[in-house]
C-alpha positions in Angstrom: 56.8 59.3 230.4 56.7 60.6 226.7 53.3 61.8 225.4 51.5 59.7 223.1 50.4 61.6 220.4 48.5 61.0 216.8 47.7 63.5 214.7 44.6 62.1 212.6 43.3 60.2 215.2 39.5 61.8 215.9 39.1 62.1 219.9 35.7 61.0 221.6 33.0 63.3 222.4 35.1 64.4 225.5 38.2 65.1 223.3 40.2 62.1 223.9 41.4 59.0 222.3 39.6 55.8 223.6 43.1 54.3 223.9 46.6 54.9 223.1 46.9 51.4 220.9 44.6 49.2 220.4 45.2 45.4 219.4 43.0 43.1 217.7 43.1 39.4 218.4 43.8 37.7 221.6 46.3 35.0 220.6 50.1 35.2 221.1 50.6 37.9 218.4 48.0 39.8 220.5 49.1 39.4 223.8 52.7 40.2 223.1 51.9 43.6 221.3 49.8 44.5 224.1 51.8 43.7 226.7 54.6 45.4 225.4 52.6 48.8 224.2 51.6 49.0 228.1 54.9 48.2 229.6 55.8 51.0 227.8 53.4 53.4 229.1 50.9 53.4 226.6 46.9 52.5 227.8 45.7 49.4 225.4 43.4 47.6 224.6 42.9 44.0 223.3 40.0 43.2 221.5 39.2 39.7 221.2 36.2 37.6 220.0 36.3 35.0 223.4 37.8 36.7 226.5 38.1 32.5 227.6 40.6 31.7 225.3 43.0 34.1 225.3 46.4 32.7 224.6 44.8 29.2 223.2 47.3 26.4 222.1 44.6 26.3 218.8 47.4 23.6 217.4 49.7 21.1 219.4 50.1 21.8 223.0 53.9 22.4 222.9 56.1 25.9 223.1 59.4 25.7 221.6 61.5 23.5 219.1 64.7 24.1 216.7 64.3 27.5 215.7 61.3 28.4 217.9 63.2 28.0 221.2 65.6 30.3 220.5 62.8 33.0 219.9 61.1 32.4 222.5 64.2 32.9 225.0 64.7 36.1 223.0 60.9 37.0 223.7 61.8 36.6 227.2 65.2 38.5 227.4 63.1 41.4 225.8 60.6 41.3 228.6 58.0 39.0 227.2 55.7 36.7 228.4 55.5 33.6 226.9 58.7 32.2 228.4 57.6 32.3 231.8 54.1 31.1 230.8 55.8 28.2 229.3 57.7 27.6 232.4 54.8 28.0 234.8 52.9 25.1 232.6 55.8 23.0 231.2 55.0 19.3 231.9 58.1 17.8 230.3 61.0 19.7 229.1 63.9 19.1 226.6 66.9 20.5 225.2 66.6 19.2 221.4 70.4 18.6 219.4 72.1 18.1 222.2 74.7 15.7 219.8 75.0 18.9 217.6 76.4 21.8 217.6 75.5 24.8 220.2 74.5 26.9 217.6 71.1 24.6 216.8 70.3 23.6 220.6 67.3 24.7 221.2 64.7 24.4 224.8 61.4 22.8 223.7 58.4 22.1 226.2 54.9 19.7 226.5 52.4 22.4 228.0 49.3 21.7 230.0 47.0 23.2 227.5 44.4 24.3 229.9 46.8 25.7 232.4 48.6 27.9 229.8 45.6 29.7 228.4 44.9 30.5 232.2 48.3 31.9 233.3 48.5 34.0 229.7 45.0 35.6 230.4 46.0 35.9 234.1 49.2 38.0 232.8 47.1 40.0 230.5 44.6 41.3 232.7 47.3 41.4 235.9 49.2 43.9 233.1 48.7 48.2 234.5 47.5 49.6 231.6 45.8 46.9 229.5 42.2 46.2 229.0 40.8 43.4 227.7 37.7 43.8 225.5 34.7 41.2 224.2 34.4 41.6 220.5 35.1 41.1 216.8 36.2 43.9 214.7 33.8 44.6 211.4 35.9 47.5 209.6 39.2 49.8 209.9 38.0 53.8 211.0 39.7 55.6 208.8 40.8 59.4 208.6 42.2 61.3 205.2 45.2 63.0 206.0 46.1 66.2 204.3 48.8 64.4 202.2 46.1 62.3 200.9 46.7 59.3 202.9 44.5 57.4 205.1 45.4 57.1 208.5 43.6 54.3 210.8 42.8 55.4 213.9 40.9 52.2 215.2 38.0 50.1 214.2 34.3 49.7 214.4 32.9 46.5 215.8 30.7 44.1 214.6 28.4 45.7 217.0 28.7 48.9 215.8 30.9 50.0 218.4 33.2 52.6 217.2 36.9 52.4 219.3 39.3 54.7 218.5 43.2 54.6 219.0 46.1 56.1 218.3 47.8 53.2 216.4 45.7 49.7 215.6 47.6 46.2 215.6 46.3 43.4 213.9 46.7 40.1 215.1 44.2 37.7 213.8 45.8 34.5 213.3 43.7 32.1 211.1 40.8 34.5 211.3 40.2 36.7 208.4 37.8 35.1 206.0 38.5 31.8 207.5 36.7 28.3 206.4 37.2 25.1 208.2 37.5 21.8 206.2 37.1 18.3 207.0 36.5 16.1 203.8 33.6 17.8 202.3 32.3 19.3 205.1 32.8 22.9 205.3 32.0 25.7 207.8 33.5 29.2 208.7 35.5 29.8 211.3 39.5 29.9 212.2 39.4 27.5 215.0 36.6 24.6 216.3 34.2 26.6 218.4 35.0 29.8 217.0 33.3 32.0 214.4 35.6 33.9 211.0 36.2 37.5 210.7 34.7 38.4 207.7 34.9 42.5 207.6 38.5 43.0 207.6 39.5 41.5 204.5 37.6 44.1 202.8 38.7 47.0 204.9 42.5 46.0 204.3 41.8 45.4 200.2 40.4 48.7 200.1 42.8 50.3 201.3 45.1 48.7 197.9 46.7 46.0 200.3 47.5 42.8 198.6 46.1 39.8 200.3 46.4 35.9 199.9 45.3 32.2 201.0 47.2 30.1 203.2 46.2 26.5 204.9 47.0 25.1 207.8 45.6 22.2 209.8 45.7 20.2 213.1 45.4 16.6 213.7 42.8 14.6 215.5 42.2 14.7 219.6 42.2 11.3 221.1 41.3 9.6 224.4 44.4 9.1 225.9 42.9 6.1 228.2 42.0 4.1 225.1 46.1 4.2 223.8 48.5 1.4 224.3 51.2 3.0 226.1 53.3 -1.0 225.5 52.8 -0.8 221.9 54.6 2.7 221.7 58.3 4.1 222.5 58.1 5.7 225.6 60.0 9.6 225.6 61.1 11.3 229.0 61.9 14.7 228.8 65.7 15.9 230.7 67.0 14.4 234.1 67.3 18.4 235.0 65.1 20.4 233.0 65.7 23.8 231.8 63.5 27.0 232.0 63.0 29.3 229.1 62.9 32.1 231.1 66.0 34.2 232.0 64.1 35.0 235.1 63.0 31.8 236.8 62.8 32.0 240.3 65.4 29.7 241.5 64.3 26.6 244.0 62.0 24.2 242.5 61.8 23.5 239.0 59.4 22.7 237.2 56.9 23.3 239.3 54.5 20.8 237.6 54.8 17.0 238.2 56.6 16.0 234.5 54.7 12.9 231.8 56.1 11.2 229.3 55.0 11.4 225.3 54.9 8.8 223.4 56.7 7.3 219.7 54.5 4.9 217.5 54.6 4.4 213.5 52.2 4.7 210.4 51.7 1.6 208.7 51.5 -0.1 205.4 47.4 0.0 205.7 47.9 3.2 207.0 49.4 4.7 203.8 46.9 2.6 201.6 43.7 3.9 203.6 44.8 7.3 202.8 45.9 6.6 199.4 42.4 5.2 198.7 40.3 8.0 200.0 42.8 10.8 198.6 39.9 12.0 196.5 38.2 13.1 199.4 40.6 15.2 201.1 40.0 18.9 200.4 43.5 19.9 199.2 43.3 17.4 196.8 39.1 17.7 195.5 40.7 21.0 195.0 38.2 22.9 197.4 41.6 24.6 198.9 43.1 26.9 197.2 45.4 28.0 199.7 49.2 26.9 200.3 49.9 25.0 203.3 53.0 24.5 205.3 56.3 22.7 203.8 57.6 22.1 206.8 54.7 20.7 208.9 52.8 18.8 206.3 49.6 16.3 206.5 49.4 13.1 206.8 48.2 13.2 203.2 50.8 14.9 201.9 53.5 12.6 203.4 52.1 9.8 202.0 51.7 11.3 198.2 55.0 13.2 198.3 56.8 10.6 199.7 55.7 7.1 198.0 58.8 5.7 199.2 58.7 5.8 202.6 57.1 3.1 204.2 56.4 5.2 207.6 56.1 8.1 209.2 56.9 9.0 212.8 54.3 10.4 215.5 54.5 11.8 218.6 51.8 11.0 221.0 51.4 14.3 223.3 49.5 14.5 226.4 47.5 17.8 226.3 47.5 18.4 230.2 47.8 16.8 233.9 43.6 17.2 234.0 42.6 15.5 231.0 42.9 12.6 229.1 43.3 14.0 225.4 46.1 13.0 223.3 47.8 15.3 220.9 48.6 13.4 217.9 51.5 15.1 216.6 52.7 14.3 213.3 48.6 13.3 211.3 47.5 16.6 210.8 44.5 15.9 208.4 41.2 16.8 206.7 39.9 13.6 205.4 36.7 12.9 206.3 35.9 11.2 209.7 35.3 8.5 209.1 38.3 8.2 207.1 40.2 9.2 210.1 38.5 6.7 212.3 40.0 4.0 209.5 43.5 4.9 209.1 44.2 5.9 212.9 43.6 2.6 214.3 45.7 1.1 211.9 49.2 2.7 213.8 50.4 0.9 216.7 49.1 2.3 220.3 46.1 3.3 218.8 43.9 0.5 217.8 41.1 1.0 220.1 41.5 4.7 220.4 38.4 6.7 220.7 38.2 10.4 219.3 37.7 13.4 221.2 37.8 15.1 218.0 38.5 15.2 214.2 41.3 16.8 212.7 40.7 19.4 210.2 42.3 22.1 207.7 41.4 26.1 208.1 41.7 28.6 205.1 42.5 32.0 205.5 43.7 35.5 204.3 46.8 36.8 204.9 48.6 40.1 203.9 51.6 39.7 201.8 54.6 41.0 204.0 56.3 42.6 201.6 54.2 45.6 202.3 55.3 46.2 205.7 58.4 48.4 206.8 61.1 46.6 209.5 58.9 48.0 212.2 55.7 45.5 211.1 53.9 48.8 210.1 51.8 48.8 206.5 54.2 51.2 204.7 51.4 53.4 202.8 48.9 53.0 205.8 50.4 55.5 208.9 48.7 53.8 212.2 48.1 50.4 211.3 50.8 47.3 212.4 50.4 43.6 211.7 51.6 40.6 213.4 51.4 36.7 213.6 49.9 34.7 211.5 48.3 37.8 209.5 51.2 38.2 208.0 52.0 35.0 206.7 54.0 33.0 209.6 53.1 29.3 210.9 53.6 28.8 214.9 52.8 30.5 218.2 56.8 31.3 218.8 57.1 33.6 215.5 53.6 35.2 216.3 54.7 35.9 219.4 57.7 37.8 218.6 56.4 39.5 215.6 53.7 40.6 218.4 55.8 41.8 220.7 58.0 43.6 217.7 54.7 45.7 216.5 53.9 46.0 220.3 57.2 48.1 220.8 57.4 50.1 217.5 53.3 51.0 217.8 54.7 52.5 220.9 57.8 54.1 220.2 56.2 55.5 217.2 53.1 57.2 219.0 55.7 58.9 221.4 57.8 60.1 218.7 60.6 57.9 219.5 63.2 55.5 217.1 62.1 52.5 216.1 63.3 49.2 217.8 64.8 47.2 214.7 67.0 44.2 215.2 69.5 43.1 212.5 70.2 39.3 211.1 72.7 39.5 213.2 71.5 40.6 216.8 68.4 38.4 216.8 66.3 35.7 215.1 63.3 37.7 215.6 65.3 40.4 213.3 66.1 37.0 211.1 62.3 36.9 210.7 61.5 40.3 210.1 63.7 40.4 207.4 63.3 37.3 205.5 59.2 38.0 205.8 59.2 41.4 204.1 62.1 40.9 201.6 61.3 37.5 200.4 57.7 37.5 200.7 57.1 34.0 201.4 54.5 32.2 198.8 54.1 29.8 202.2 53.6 29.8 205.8 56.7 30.7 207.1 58.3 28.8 209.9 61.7 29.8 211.6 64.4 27.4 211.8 68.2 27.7 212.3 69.3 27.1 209.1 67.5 30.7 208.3 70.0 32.5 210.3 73.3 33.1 208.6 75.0 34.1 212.3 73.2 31.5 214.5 76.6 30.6 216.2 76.5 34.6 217.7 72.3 33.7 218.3 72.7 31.0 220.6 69.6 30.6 223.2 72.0 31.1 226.0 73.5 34.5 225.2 69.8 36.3 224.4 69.4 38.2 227.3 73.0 39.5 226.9 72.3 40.5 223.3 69.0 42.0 224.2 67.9 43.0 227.7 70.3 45.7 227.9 68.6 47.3 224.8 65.3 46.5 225.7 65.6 48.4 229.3 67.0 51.0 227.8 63.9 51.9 226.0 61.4 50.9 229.0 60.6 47.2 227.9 62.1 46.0 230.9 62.7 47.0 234.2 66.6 49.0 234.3 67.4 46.9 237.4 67.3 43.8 235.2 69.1 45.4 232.4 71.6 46.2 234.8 71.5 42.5 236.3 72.5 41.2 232.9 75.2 43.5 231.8 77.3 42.1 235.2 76.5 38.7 234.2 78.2 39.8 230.9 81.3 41.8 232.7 81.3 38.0 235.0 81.5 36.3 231.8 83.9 38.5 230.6 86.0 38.3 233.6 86.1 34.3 233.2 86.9 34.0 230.1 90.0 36.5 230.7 90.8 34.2 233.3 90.6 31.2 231.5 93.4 33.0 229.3 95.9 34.3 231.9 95.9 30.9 233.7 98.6 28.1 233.0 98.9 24.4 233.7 101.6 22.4 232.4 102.9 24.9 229.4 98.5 25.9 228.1 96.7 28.2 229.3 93.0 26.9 230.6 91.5 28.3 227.8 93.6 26.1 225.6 92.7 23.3 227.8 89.2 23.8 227.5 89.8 24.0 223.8 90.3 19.9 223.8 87.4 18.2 222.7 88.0 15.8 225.8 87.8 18.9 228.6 84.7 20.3 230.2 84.4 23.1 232.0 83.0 21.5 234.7 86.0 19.3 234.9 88.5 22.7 234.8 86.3 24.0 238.1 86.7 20.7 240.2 90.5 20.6 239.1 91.8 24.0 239.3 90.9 25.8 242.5 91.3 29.3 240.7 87.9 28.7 239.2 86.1 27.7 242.3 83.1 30.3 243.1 82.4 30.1 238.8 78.6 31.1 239.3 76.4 27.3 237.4 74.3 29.4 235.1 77.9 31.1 233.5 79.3 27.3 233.1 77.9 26.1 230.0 77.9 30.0 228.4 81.7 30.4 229.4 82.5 27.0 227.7 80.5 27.4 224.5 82.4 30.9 223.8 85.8 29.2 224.7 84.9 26.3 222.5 83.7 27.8 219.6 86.0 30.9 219.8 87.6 30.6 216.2 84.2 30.6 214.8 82.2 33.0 216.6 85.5 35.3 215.4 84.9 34.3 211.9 81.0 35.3 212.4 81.6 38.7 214.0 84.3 39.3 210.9 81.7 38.3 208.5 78.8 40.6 210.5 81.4 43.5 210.3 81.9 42.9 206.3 78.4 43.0 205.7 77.5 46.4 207.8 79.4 47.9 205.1 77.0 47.0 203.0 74.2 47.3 205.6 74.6 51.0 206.3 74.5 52.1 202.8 71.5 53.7 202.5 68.8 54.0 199.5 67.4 57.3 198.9 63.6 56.6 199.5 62.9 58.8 196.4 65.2 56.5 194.0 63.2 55.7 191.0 64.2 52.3 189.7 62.4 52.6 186.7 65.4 54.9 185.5 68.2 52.9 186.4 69.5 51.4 183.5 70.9 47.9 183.9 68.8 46.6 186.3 67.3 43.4 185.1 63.5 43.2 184.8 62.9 41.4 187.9 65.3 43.2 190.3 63.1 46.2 189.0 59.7 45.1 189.6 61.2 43.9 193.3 63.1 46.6 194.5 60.2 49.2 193.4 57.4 46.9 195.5 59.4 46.4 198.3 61.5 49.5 198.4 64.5 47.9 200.7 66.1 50.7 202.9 69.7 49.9 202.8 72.0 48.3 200.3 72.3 44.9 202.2 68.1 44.5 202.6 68.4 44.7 198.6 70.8 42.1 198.3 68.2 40.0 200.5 65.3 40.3 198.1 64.3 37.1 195.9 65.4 37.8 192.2 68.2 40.6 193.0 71.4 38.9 191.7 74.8 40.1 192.4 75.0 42.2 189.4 71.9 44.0 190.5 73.3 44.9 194.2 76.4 46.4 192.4 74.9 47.9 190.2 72.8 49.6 192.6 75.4 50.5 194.7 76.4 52.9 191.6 73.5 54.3 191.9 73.2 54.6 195.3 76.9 56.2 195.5 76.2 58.4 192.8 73.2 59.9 194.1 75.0 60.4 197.3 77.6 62.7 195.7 75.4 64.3 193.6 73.1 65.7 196.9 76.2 66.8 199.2 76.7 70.0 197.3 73.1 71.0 197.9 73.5 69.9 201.1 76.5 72.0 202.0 
């Protein structure tokens, strides 16, 4: 195994580091990064502020969605764990678009809530390598470098406990200076039950960080034996559901017993109790300064941004196979109460419902992304990585890969080894990545397909073939399984050559298959040639066959833009001299400092002008340093 090393980090009394890497916050940033920093042979240690709710659904019970799902397969083909948490706990299981195109299908799952915090922590502490650790963290330890630079090397407690690391992960979700709201009560804290983390802010801002405000919310809890299941649309998940993970054992699946959710409405007097008591939600008394979500609004904002609609659909979610609390997807809310209480029972199914609790809104700092390199470490801050929610992302799927993404690059880094980047067009996580730090969201970010311009080549059935490979070649996962997947590949391979040589009736099969009439399944029971096809290469085989034309077209368009991709930017390029720039493209490209030619073109307010321009530049600068470097 390499050596970690860190050359500011100040050992113990006994001249070593307490740990390797150490990551702060148990959530699914958290467990991720630490996961992957140990499967890679580094000793870590997650520091959280409630060793009992490590890996918490603090939001809707669910994993997955449009988007999500396909991350959450990649987390899986890469060696992570919330795939096969999700499958362990899954009590109803879907494949969402399946009228649309393969490129936005996507594996969604209902998750017993109490079951999934318990299989996550089970992981954790089950992981060689990994300790988990009671606390908050009060400040950043600090060493001065003798280019000037801090370096963190770990952080001291609120206890006064001083822990020191080669690298230091952040990944505290909602917690950094976080205030709860519901009307206009207020309290800190990032989650109900749960206390803020006040130190870091300051540590971060004085270290010249820029942070922000963000909002996000959750709806109310409800007793699920005080709903009207006959007043509501009743949804089943699939006839045969499908795991996430690339590495469900096969027999039995799921192993849960499955439940339904259910479909009801807002109302007319739903929309006017709202509208009536809009004074008294905090976003709109102004008490929040923060930006909430677009894409996963409140209730409130539905109704006042969208006067015209005359209801709103919710999802009634049961939150385990123990318990009788509803998930009321879809009313996310801060009003007060009893304001709740009123408009709730106005919606169908819910007239008599009782609350197990109140929705609310939380408020809390982020760190504006655009200060990060591709790896997820703080450029000007050598030792320090952020993840999740810290960063400026909504959901549990994009913490957990931008966990698992600093998890691996803390590693690699400390051993001296390349970084693990993925491009826009190997990965969604790399999708993420990329739009985070060169667009800088003003919002909570939340992937969906639409975000990734290559999503036909990103489908959620060819991630492990895109990534295990990779990811065992640097020690994420085991070799075996990265040599299981690359004979899937040569098997797929084989088919679809097969599919190509073979003729019926003047076509070949492939051409056959092409028809938007033929299945492969139907080709298999029809042509005896493709008896033996292995189940799990079916649907894979068919979608390339399918959708060959295109996924050409998308590997052309990938190839075109490597062009651009690969030219690098000198790191020393002042921008201020480049004359021609316009004055935004300036002030953008000198914050954010984009490595390559392509990253610039990325960046919100560099036109096209401003990419070619640059590319002078660039070129110029290159020819002018090959003499010197002959």
């Amino acid at each position: 195994m390499t050596r970690f090393t860190h050359p500011h980090a100040t050992p113990t009394s006994d001249g070593q580091l307490d740990l390797d890497l150490l990551v702060v916050g148990g959530g699914h940033a958290g467990i991720e990064a630490a996961l992957a920093g140990a499967r890679l042979g580094a000793r870590v240690g997650l520091l959280t502020l409630d060793l009992e709710r490590v890996g918490e659904m603090s939001c809707n019970p669910a994993i997955g969605g449009l988007g999500k799902g396909q991350i959450v397969r990649e987390i899986d083909a890469l060696g992570g764990a919330m795939g096969r948490v999700a499958d362990a706990t899954g009590i109803q299981f879907r494949i969402l678009n399946t009228g649309k195109g393969a490129a936005v299908q996507a594996p969604r799952c209902q998750s017993d809530r109490h079951r999934y915090r318990q299989d996550a922590t089970a992981l954790v502490r089950a992981q060689p390598g990994l300790e988990l650790i009671a606390g908050g963290a009060q400040s950043l330890l600090l060493s001065r470098a003798e280019d000037g630079r801090d370096w963190v090397v770990g952080v001291r407690t609120e206890a006064g406990q001083e822990i020191r690391a080669g690298a230091t992960i952040l990944t505290t979700g909602t917690f950094m200076g976080a205030v709860m709201h519901t009307g206009e009560r207020t309290e800190a804290g990032g989650r109900v039950g749960e206390r803020s983390v006040d130190g870091l802010t300051q540590s971060l801002t004085s270290l010249g960080l820029t942070l922000g405000r963000l909002k996000t919310g959750t709806p109310p809890r409800l007793d699920g034996t005080t709903l009207n299941p006959e007043r509501m649309e009743e949804q089943l998940g699939d006839a045969t559901p499908q795991p996430f993970s690339f590495t469900a054992p096969e027999g039995i699946f799921p192993p849960l017993p499955q439940v339904p959710c259910h479909i009801t409405y807002t109302t007319d007097a739903t929309h006017r109790i709202i509208a009536d008591n809009i004074h008294r939600a905090p976003m709109y008394a102004g008490r929040i300064k923060g930006v909430g979500p677009r894409y996963c609004p409140s209730v409130e904002d539905k109704i006042m941004r969208f006067p015209d609609r005359d209801r709103h659909q919710i999802f009634v979610e049961p939150e385990g196979l123990d318990t009788n609390v509803a998930y009321i997807n879809g009313v996310s809310t801060s009003l007060p109460a009893e304001v709740q209480e009123a408009f709730v029972r106005t919606i169908p199914g819910l007239e008599e419902a009782r609350f197990e609790r109140f929705g609310y809104a939380v408020e809390y700092d982020f760190i504006q992304p655009s200060q990060l390199s591709h790896t997820l470490a703080v450029r000007d801050v050598p030792g320090l990585f952020l993840a999740g929610q810290v960063n400026g992302t909504s959901g549990y799927e994009e913490a957990a890969g931008q966990g698992l993404w600093a998890g691996t690059n803390a590693a690699l880094w400390l051993q001296g080894r390349e970084p693990f980047v993925l491009g826009r067009h190997e990965a969604y996580l790399g999708v993420m990545v990329d739009d985070l730090i060169l667009t800088n969201p003003s919002e909570p970010y939340r992937m969906f397909s639409s975000r990734a311009e290559y999503r036909l080549l990103l489908r959620s059935d060819n991630a492990d073939r895109r990534l295990t490979p990779r990811a065992a070649r640097i020690g994420l996962v085991e070799t075996e399984r990265g040599q299981r997947v690359e004979a899937k590949a040569e098997r797929v391979r084989q088919t679809l050559a097969l599919l190509d040589r073979e003729r019926r009736g003047g076509h070949t099969l492939a051409e056959i298959l092409r028809r938007p009439e033929t299945t492969l399944d139907s080709l298999v029971s029809a042509h005896p040639v493709l008896a033996g096809l292995d189940p799990d290469l079916i649907r894979t085989v068919e979608v390339e066959v399918k959708y060959s034309g295109y996924l050409q077209r998308q590997e052309d368009n990938v190839r075109r833009a490597a062009r651009q991709e690969n030219l690098a930017i000198p790191d020393d390029l002042d921008y201020s001299r480049l004359s021609g720039l316009g004055g935004e493209a300036r002030e953008r490209l000198s914050q954010i400092r984009p490595a390559t030619l392509g990253a610039a073109g990325r960046i919100e307010g560099v036109r096209p002008p401003d990419v070619a321009l640059l590319g002078v530049h660039v070129e110029r600068h290159r020819r002018q340093r090959l003499p010197a470097e002959k």
